[in-house]
Every structure is written in structure tokens, then in C-alpha cells.
C-alpha positions as CSV (number, residue, x, y, z in Angstrom):
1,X,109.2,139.4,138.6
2,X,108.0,140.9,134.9
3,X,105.3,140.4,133.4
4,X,106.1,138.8,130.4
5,X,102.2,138.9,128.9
6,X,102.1,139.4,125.3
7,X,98.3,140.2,125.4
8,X,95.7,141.0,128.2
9,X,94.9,137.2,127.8
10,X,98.2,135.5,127.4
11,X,99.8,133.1,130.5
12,X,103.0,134.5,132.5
13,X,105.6,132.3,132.5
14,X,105.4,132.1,136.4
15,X,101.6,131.7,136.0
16,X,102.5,128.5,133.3
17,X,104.9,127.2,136.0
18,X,102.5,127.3,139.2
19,X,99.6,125.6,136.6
20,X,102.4,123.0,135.9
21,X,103.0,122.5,139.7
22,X,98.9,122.1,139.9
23,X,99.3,119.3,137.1
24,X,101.5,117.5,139.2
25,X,100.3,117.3,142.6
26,X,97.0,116.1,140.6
27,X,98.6,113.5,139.5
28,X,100.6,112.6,142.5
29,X,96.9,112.5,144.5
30,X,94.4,111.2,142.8
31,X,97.0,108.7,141.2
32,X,97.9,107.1,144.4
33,X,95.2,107.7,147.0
34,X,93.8,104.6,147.8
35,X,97.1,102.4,147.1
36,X,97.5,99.6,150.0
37,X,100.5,101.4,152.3
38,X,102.2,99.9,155.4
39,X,104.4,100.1,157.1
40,X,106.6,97.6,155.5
41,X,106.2,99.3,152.1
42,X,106.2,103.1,153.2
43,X,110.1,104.1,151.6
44,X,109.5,102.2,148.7
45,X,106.2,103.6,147.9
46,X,107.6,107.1,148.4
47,X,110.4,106.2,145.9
48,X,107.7,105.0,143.5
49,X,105.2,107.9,143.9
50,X,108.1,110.5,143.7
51,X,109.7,108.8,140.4
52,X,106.4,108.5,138.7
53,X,106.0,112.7,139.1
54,X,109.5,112.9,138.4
55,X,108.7,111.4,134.7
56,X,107.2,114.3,133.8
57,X,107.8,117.3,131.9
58,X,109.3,120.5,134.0
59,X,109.4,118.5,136.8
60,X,112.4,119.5,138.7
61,X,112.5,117.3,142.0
62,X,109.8,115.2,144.3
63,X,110.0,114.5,147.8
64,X,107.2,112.0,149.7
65,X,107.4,111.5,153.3
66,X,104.6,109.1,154.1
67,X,104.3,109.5,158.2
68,X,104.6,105.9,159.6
69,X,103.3,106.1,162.9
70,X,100.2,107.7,161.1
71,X,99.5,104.3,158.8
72,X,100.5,102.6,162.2
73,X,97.7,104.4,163.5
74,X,95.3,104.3,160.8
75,X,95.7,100.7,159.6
76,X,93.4,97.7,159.9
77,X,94.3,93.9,158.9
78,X,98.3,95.1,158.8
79,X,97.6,98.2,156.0
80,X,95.9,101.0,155.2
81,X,94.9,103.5,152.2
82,X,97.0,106.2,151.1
83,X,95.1,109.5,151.9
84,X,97.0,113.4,152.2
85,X,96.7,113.0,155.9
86,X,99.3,110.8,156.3
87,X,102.3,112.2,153.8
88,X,103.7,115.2,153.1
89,X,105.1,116.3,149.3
90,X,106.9,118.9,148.2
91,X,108.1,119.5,144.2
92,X,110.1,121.7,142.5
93,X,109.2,122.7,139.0
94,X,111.4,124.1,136.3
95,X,109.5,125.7,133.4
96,X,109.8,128.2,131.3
97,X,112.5,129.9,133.4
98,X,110.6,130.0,136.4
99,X,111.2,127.7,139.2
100,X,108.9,126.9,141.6
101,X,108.5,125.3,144.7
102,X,105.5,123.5,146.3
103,X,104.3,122.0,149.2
104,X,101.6,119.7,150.4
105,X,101.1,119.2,154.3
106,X,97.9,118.7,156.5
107,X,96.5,122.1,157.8
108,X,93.4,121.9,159.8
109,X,93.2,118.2,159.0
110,X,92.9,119.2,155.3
111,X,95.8,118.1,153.1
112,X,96.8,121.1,152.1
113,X,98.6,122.0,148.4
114,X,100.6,125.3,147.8
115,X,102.9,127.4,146.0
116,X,105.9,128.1,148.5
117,X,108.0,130.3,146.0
118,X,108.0,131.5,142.6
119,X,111.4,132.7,141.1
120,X,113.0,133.6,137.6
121,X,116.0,130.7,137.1
């Protein structure tokens, strides 16, 4: 990969991508943690949380897998709260010629968000 810099201060394009992949997973987390989840409800709020994401600019493709035996585990009265330890995301992102792919999985009990890959389209 190039550096396409313009000026010692000017974004990459691959730098713009990976800050648009940051965007998104911000939105994804702090837009849904908290959000009542069962296990009655789990596919449909993955659906929901991945279509929302999906709505925004550059984004390529979402993936939520909410892990049900993990709200099964977690939940109180019948449900639980949403919280990075019990789902796993990954996006793709398409901007600016650069695709990149993400990830967000628990590491060390920490949900943990990341930049997989970053390639020219």
C-alpha cells in the first residue's frame, strides 16, 4: 500500500477507512449496550443492530452474533443487557478505495475492537 499523503498532515486513504471502521463500531456499542436482549429476541436484534450500521456511509457489510447461552447465563427476570461480552461483530468498510475488515470479540474478558485487514479495492 502507497501513501497517498498530499502533505505531512493529510489522512491516507487507508487511515480515512480504518477511522470510518472506528465510527462504526461506536455507534454499534454505545448505541445498543444496555438494550433488553433474550433469548427470544437474540436473531432479531442482531438483524436490527447490523441494519442500523449497515445505513451508513462506506459501510460495506455487518455481522452480530449475540452468544445465547451467554444471555442464558447472564439474565435475570427472563433478559438481560446487551454488553461486548456476549456478541461478537465484524464489518467491512468500503471507502475511498480501501476496504477494510474489522472485528470485535472478547479478549481477556475485554470486548475487544480491531482492524483485521486493510487492502486497496
Amino acid at each position: 500500500m502507497g501513501d497517498d499523503r498530499t502533505d505531512e498532515t493529510a489522512a491516507t486513504a487507508a487511515e480515512r477507512a480504518c477511522f470510518e471502521a472506528g465510527i462504526k463500531f461506536g455507534s454499534l456499542y454505545h448505541q445498543f449496550a444496555g438494550t433488553p436482549v433474550s433469548t427470544a429476541n437474540t436473531r432479531s436484534l442482531e438483524r436490527s443492530m447490523a441494519e442500523a450500521i449497515e445505513n451508513q456511509p462506506s459501510c460495506g457489510s455487518v455481522s452480530v452474533d449475540i452468544d445465547d447461552d451467554a444471555v442464558a447465563a447472564a439474565s435475570d427476570h427472563g433478559y438481560t443487557e446487551l454488553t461486548g461480552r456476549l456478541m461478537e461483530v465484524e464489518m467491512r468498510i468500503d471507502h475511498d478505495g480501501v476496504v477494510v475488515e474489522t472485528a470485535m470479540a472478547v479478549e481477556d474478558g475485554y470486548p475487544r475492537m480491531r482492524v483485521e485487514s486493510v487492502d486497496r479495492a
